[in-house]
N, CA, C and O of each residue as an XYZ file, in Angstrom:
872
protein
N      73.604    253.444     31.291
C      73.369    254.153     32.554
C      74.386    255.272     32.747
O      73.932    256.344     33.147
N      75.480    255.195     32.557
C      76.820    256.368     32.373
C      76.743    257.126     31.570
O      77.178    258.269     31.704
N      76.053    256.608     30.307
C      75.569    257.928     29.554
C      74.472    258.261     29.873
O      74.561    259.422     29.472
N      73.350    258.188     30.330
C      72.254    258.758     30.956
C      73.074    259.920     31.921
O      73.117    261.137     31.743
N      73.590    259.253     32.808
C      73.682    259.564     33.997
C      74.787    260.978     33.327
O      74.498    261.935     34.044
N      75.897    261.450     32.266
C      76.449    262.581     31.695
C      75.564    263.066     31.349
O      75.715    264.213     31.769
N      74.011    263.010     30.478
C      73.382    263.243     30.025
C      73.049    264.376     30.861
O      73.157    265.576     30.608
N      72.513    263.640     32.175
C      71.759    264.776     33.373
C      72.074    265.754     33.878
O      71.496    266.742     34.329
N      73.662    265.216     33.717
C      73.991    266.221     34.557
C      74.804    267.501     33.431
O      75.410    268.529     33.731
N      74.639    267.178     32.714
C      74.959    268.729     31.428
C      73.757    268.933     31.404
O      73.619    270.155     31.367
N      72.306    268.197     31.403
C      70.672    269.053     31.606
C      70.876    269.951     32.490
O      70.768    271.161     32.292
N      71.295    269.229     33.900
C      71.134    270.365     35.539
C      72.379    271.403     35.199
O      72.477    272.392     35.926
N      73.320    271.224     34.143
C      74.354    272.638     34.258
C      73.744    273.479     33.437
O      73.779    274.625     33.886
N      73.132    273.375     32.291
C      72.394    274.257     31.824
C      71.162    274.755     32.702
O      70.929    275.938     32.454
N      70.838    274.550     33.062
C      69.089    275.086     33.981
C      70.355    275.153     35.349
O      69.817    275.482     36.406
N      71.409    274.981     35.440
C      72.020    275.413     36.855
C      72.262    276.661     36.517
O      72.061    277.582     37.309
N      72.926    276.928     34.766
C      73.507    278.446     34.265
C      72.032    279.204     34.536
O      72.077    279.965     35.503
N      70.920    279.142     33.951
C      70.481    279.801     33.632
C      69.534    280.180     34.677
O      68.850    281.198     34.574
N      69.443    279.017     36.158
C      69.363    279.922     37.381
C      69.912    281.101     38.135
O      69.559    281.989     38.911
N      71.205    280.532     37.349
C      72.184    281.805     38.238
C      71.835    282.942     37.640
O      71.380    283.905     38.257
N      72.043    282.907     36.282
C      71.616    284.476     35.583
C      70.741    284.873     36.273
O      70.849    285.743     37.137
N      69.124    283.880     35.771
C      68.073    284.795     36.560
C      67.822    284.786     37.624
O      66.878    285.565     37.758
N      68.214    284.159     39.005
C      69.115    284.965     40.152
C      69.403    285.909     40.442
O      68.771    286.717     41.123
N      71.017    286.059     39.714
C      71.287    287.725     39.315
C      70.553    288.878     39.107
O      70.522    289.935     39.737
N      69.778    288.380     37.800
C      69.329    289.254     37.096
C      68.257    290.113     38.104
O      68.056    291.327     38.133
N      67.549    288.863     39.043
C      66.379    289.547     40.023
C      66.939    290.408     40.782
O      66.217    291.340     41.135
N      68.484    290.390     41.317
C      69.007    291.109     42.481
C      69.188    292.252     41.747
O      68.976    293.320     42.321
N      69.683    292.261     40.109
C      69.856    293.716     39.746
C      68.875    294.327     39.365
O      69.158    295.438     38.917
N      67.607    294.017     39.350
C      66.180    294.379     38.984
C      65.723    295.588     40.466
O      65.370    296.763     40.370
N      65.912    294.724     41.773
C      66.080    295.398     42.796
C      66.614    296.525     42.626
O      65.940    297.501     42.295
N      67.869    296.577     42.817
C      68.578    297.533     42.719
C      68.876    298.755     41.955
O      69.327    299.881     42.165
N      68.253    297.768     40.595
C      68.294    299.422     39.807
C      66.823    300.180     39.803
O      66.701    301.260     39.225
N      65.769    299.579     40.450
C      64.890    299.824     40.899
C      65.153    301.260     42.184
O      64.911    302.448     41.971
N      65.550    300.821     43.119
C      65.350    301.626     44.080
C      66.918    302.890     43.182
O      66.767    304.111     43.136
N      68.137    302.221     42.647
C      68.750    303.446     41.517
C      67.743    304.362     41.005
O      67.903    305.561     41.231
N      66.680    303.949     40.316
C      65.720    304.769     39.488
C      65.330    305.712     40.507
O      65.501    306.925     40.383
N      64.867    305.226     41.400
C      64.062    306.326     42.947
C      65.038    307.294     43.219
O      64.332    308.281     43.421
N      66.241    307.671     43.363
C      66.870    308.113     43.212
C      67.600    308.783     42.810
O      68.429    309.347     43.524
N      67.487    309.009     40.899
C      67.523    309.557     40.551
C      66.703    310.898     40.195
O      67.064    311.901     39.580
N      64.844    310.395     41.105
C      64.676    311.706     40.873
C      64.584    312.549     41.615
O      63.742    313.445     41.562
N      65.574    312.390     42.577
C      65.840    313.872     43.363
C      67.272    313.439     44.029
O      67.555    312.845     45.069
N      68.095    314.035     42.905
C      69.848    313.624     42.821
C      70.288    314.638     44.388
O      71.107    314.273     45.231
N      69.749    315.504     44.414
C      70.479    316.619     45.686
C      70.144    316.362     46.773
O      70.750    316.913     47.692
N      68.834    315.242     47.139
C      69.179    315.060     48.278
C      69.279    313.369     48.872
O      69.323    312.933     50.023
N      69.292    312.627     47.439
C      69.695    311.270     47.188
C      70.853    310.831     47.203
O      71.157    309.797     47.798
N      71.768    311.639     46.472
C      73.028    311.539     46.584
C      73.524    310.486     46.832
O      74.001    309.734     45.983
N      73.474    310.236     48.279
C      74.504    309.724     48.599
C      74.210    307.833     48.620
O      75.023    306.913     48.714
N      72.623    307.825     48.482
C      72.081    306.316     47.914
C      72.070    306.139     46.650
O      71.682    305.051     46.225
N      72.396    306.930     45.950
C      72.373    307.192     44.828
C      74.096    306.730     44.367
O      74.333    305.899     43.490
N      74.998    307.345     45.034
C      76.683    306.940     44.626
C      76.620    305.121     45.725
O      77.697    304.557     45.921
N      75.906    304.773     46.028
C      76.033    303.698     47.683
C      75.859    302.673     46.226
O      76.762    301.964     45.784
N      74.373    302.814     45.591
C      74.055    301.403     45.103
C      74.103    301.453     43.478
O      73.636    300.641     42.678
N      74.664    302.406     43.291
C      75.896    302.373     42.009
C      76.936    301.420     42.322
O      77.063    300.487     41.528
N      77.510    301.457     43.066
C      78.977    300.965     43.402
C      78.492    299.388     43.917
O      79.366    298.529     44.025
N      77.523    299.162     44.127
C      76.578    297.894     44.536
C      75.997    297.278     43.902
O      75.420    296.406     44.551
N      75.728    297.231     42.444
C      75.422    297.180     41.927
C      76.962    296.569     40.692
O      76.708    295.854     39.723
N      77.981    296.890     40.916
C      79.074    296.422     39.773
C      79.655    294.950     40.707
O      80.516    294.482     39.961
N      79.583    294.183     41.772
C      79.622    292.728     41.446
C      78.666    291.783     40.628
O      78.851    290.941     39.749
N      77.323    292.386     41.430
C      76.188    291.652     40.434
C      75.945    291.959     38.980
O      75.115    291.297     38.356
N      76.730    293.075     38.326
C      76.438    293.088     36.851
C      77.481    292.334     36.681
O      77.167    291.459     35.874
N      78.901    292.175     37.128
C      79.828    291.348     36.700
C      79.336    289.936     36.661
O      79.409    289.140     35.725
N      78.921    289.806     37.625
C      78.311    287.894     37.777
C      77.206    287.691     36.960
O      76.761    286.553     36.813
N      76.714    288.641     36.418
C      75.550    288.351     35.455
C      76.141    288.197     33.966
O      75.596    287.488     33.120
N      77.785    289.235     33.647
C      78.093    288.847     32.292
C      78.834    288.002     32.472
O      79.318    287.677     31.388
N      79.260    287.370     33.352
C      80.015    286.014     33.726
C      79.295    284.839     32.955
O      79.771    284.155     32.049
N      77.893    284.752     33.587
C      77.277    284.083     33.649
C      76.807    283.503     31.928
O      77.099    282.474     31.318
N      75.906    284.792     31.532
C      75.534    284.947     30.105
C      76.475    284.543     29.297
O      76.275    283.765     28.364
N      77.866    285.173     29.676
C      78.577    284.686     28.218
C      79.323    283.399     28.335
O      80.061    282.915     27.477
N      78.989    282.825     29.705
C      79.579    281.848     29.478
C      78.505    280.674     28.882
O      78.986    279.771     28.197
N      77.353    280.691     29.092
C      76.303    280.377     27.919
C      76.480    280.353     26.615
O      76.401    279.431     25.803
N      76.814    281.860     26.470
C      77.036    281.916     25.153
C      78.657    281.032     24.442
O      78.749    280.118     23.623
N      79.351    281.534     24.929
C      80.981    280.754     24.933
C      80.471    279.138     24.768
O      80.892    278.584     23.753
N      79.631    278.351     25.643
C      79.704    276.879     25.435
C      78.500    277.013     24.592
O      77.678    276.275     25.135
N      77.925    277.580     23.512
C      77.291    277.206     22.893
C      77.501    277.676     21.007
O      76.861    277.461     19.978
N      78.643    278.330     21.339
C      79.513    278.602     20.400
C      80.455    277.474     19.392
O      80.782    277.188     18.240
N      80.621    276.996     21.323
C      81.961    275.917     20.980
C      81.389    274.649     20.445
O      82.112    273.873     19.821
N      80.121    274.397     20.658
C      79.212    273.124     20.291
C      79.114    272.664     20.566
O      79.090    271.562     20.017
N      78.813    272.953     22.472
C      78.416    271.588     23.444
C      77.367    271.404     22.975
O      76.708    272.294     22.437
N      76.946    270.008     23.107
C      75.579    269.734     22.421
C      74.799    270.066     23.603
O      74.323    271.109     23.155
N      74.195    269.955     25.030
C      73.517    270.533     25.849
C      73.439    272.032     25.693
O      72.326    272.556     25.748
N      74.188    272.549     25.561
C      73.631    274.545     25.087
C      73.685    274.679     23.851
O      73.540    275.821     23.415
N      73.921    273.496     22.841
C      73.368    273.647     21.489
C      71.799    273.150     21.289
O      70.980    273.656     20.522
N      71.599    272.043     22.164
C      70.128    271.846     22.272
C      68.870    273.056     22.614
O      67.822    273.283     22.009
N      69.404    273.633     23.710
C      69.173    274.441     24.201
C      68.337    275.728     23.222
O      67.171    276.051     22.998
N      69.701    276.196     22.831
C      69.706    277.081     21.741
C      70.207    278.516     22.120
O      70.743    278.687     23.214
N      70.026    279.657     21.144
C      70.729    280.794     21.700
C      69.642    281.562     22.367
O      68.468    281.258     22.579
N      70.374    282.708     22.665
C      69.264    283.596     22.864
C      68.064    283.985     21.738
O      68.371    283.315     20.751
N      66.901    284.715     21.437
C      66.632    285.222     20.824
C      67.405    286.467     19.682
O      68.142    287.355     20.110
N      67.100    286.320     18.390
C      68.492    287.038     18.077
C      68.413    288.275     18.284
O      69.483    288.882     18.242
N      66.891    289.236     18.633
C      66.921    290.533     19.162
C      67.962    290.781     20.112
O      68.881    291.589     19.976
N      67.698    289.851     21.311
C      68.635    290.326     22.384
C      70.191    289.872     21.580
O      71.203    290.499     21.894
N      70.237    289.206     20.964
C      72.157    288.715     20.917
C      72.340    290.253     20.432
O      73.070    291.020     21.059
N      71.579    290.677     19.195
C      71.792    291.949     18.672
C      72.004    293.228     19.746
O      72.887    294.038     19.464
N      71.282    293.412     20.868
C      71.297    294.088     21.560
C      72.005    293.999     23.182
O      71.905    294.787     24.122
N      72.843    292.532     23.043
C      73.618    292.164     23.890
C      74.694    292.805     23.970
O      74.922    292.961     25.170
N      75.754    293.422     23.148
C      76.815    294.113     23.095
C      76.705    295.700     23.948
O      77.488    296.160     24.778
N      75.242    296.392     23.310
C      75.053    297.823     24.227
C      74.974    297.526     25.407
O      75.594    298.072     26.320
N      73.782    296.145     25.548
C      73.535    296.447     27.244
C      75.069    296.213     28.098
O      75.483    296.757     29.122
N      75.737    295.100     27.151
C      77.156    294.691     28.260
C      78.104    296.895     28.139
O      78.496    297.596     29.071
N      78.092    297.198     26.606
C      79.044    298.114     26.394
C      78.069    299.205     27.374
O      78.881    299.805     28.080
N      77.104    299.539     27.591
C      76.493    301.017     28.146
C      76.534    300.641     29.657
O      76.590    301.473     30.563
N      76.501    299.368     29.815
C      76.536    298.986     31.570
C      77.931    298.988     31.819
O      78.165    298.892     33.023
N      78.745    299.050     31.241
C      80.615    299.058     31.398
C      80.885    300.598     31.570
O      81.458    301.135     32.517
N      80.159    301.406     30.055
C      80.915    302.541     30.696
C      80.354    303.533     31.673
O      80.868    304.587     32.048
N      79.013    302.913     32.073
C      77.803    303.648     32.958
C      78.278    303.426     34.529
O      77.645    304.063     35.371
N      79.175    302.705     34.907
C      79.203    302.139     35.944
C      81.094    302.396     35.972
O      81.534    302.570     37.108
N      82.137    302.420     34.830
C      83.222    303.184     34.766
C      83.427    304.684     35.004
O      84.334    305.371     35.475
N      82.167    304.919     34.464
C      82.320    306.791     34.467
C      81.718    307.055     36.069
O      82.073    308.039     36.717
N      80.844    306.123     36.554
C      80.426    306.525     37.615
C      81.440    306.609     39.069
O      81.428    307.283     40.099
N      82.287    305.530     38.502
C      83.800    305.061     39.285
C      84.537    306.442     39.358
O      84.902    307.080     40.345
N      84.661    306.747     37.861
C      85.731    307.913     37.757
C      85.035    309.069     38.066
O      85.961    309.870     38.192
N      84.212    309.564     38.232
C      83.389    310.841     38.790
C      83.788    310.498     40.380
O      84.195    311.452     41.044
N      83.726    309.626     40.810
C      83.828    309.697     42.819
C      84.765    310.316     42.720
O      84.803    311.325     43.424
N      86.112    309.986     41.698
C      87.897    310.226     41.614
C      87.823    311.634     41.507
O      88.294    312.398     42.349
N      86.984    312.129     40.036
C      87.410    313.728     40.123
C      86.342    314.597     40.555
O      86.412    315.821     40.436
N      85.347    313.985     41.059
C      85.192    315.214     41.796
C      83.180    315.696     40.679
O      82.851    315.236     39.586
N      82.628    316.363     41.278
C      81.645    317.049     40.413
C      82.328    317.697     39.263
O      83.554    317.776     39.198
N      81.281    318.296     38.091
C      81.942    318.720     36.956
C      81.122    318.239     35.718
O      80.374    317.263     35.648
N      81.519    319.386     34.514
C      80.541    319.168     33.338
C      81.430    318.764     32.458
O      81.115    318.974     31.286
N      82.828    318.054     32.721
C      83.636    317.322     31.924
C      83.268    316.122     30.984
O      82.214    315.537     31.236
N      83.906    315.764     30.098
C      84.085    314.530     29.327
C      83.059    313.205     30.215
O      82.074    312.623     29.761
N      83.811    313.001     31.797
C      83.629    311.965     32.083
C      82.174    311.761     32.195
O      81.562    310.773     31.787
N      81.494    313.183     33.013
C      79.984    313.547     33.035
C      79.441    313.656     31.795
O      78.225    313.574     31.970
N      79.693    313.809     30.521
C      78.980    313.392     29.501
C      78.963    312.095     29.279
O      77.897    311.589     28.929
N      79.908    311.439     29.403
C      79.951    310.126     29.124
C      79.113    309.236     29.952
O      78.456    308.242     29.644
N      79.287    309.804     31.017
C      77.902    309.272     32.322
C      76.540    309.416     31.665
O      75.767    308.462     31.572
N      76.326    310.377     31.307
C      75.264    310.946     31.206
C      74.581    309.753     29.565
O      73.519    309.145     29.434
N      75.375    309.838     28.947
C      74.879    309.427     27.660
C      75.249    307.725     27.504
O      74.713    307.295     26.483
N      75.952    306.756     28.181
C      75.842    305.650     28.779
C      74.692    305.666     29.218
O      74.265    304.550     28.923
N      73.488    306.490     30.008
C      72.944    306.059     30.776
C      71.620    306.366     29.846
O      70.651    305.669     30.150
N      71.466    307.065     29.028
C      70.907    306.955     27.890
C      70.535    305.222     27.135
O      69.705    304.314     27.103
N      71.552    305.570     26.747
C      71.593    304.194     25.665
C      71.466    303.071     26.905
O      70.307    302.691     26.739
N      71.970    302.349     28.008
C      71.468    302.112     28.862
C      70.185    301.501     29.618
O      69.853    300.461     30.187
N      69.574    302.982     29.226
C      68.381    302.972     29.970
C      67.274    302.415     28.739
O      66.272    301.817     29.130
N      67.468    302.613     27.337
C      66.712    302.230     26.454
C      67.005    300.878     26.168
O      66.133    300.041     25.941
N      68.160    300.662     26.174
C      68.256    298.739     25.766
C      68.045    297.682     26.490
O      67.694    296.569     26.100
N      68.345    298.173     27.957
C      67.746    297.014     29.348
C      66.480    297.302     29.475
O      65.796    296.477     30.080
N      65.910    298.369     29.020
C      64.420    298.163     29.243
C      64.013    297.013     28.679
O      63.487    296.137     29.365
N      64.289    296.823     26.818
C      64.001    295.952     26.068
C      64.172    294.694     26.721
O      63.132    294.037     26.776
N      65.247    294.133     27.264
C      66.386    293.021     27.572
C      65.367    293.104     29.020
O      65.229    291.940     29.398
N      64.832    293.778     29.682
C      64.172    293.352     30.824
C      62.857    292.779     30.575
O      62.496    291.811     31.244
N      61.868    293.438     29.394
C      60.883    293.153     28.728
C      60.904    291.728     28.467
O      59.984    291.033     28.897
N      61.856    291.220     27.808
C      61.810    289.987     27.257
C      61.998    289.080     28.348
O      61.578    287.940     28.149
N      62.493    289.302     29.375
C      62.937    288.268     30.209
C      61.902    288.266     31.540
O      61.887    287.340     32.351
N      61.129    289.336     31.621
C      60.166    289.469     32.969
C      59.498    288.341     33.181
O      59.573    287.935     34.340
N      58.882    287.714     32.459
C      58.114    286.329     32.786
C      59.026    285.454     33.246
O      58.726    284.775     34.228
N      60.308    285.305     32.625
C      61.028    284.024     33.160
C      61.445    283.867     34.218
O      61.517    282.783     34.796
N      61.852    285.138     34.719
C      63.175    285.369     35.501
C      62.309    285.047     37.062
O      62.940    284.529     37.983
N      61.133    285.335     37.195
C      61.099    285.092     39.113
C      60.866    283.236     38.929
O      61.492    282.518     39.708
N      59.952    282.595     37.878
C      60.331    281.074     37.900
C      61.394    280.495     37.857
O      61.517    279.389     38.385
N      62.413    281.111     37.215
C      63.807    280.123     37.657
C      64.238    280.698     38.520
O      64.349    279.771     39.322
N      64.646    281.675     39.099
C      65.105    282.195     40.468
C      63.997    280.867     41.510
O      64.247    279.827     42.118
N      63.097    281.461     41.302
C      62.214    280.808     42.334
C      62.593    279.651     42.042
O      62.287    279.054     43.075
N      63.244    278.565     41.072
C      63.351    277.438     41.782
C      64.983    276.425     42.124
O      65.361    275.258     42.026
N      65.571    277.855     42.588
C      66.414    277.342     43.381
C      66.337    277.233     45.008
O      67.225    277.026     45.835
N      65.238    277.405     45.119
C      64.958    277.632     46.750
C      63.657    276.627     46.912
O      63.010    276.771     47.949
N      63.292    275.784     46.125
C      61.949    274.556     46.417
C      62.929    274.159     46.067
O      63.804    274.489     45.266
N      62.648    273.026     47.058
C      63.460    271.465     46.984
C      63.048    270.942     46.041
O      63.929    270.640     45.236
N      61.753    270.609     45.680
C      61.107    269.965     44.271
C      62.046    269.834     43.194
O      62.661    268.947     42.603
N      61.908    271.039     43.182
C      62.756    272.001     41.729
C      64.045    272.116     41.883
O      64.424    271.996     40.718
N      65.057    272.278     42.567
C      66.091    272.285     43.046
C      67.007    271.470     41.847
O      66.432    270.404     41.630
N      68.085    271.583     41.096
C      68.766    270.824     40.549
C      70.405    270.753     41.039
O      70.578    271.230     42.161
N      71.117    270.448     40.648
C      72.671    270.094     41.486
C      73.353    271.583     41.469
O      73.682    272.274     40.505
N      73.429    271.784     42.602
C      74.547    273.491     42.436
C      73.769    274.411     42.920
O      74.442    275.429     42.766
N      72.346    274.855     43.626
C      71.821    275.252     44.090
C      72.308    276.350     45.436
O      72.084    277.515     45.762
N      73.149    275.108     45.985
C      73.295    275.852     47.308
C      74.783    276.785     47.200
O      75.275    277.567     48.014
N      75.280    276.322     45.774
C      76.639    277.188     45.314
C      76.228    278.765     44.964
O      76.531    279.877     45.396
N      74.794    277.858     43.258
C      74.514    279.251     42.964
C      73.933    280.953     43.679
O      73.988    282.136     43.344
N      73.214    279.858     45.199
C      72.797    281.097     46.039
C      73.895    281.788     46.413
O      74.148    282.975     46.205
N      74.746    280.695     47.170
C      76.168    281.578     47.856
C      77.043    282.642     47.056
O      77.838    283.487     47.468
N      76.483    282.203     45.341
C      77.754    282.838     44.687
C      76.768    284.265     44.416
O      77.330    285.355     44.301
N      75.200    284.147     44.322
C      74.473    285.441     44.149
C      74.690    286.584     45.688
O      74.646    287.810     45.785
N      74.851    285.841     46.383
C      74.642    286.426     48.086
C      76.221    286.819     47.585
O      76.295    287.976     47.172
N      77.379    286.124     47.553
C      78.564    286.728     48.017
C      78.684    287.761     46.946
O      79.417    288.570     47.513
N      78.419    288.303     45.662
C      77.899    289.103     44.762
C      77.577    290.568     45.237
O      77.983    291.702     44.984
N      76.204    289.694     46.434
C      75.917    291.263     46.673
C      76.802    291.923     48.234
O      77.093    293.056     48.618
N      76.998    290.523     48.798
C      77.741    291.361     50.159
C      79.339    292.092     49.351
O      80.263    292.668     49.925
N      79.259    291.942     48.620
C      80.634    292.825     47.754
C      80.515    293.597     47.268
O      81.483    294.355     47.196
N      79.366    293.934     46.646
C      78.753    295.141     46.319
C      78.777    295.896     47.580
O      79.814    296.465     47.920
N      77.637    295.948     48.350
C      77.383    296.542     49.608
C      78.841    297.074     50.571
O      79.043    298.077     51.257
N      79.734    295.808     50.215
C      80.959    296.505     50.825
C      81.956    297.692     49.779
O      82.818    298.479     50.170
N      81.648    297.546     48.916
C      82.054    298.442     48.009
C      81.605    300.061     48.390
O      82.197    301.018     48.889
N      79.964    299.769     47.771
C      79.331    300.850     48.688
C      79.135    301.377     49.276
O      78.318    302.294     49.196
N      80.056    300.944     50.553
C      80.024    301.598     51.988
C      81.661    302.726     51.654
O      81.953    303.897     51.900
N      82.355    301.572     50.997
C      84.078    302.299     50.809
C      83.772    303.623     50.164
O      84.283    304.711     50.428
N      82.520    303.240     48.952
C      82.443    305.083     47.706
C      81.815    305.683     48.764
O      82.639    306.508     49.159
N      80.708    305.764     49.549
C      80.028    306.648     49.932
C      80.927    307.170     51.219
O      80.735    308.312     51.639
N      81.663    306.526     51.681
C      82.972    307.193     52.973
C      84.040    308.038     52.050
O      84.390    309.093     52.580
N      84.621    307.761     50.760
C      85.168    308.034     50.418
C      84.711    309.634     49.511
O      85.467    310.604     49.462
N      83.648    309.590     49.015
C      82.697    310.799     48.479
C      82.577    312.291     48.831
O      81.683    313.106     48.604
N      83.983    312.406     49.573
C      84.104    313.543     50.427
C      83.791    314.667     49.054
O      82.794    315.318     49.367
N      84.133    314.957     48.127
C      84.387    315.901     47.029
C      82.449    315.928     46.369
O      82.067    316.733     45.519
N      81.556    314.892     47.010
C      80.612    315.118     46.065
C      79.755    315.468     47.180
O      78.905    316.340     46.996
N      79.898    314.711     48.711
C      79.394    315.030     49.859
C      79.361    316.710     49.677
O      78.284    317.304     49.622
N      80.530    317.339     49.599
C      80.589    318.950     50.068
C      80.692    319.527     48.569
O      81.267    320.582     48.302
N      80.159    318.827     47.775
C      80.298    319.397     46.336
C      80.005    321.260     46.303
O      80.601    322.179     45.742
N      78.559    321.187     47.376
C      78.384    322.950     47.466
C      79.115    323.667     47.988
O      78.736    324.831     48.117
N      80.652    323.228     48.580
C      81.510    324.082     49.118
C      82.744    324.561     47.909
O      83.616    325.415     48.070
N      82.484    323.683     46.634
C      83.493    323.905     45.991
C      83.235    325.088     45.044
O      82.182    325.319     44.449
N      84.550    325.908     44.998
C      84.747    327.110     44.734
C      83.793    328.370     45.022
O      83.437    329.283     44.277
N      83.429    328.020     46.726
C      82.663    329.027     47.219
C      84.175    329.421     47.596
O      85.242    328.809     47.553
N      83.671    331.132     48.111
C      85.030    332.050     48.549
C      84.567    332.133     50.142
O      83.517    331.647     50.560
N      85.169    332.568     50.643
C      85.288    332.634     52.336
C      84.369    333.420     52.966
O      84.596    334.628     52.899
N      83.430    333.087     53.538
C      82.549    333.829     54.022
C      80.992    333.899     53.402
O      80.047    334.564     53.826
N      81.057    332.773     51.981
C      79.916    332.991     50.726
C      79.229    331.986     51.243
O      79.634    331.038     51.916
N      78.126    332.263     50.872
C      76.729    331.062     50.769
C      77.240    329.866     49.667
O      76.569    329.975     48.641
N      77.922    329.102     49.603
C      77.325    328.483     48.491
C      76.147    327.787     48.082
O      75.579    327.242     49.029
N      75.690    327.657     47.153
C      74.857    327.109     46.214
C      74.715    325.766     45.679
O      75.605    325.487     44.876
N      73.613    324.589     45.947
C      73.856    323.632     45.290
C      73.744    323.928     43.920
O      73.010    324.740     43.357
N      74.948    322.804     43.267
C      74.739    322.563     41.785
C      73.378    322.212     41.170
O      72.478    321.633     41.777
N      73.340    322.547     40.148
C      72.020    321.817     39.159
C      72.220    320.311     39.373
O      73.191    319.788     39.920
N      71.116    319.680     38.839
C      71.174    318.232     39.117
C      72.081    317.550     37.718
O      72.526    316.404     37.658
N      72.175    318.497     36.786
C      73.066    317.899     35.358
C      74.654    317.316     36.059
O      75.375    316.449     35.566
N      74.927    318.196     37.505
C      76.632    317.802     37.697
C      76.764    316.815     38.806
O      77.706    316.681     39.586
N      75.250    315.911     38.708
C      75.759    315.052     39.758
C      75.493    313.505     39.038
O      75.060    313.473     37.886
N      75.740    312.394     39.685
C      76.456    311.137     39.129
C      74.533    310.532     38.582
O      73.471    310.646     39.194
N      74.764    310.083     37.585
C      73.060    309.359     37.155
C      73.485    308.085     36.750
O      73.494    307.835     35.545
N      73.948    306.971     37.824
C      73.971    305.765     37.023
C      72.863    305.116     36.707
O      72.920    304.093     36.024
């Protein structure tokens, strides 16, 4: 009965992990959803556009939290996430871009609030993160679309419900109210991208908005 009873409960931590991911994963589906809307009309998006960028980096953190710690105990040879098994090896293969292009897509986007508009280093690096990016989470979303609203969805039926439920919501919710508070700090703070068309106008000049190449595309 004591080993039954360890048994279960390394079953409910695995299907507890892999609620939380796809949890996560649904809140950042949202979000980079209404990101996408946004990007196509940067000049007068702007500023939802820098809001749920910055809203968007607790819930990618809690999502590679999550994943690699999957991966980490199934490395080590717990037998419950060795039963389990790994990911598919497409995605393990393509696990490194999505973590490396979502790090520096969401770094460069950090460091652009700092300096300001511009066709610098950091804006290429934005720019071409969001590239590679945008082609490998497509894949990594592809594969996972069927799963992800059934296990989300069953942390909220009691039926289905397994031990840690009412943690894993709190820890997806406190995720995003940290985001959102983040978001509120970049977009107050955005003074340099807010008045981006005032920079290096001369006294008395019209300025001109920028092209859409010098503004932030996370």
């Amino acid at each position: 009965m004591h080993v039954a009873g360890i048994r279960e409960q390394e079953t409910d931590g695995v299907a507890g992990n892999a609620r939380l991911t796809s949890s996560t994963a649904a809140v950042l589906f949202v979000l980079l959803a209404i990101e996408g809307v946004t990007i196509l009309s940067l000049d007068s998006l702007l500023p939802p556009h820098i809001f749920i960028g910055v809203v968007l980096i607790p819930p990618v953190l809690l999502k590679v939290a999550s994943t690699g710690y999957r991966l980490v105990r199934y490395y080590r040879g717990s037998p419950p996430y060795v039963r389990k098994g790994p990911p598919p090896l497409l995605l393990r293969a393509l696990g490194p871009l999505v973590v490396g292009s979502t790090g520096v897509l969401l770094a460069t986007g950090v460091a652009l609030l700092v300096v300001g508009p511009g066709d610098g280093l950091v804006s290429l690096l934005h720019k071409a993160s969001f590239i590679v990016f945008f082609a490998v989470t497509a894949v990594h979303v592809l594969a996972h679309v069927r799963r992800v609203p059934a296990e989300t969805a069953a942390d909220w039926r009691p039926a289905t419900r397994v031990a840690g439920a009412t943690s894993r919501r709190g820890i997806v919710l406190a995720s995003l109210v940290a985001g959102l508070a983040l978001g509120a700090v970049a977009v107050a703070y955005d003074g340099a991208w807010a008045h981006r068309s005032d920079r290096g106008a001369k006294p008395g000049e019209v300025a001109t908005s920028p092209a859409p190449s010098t503004t932030i595309a996370s």
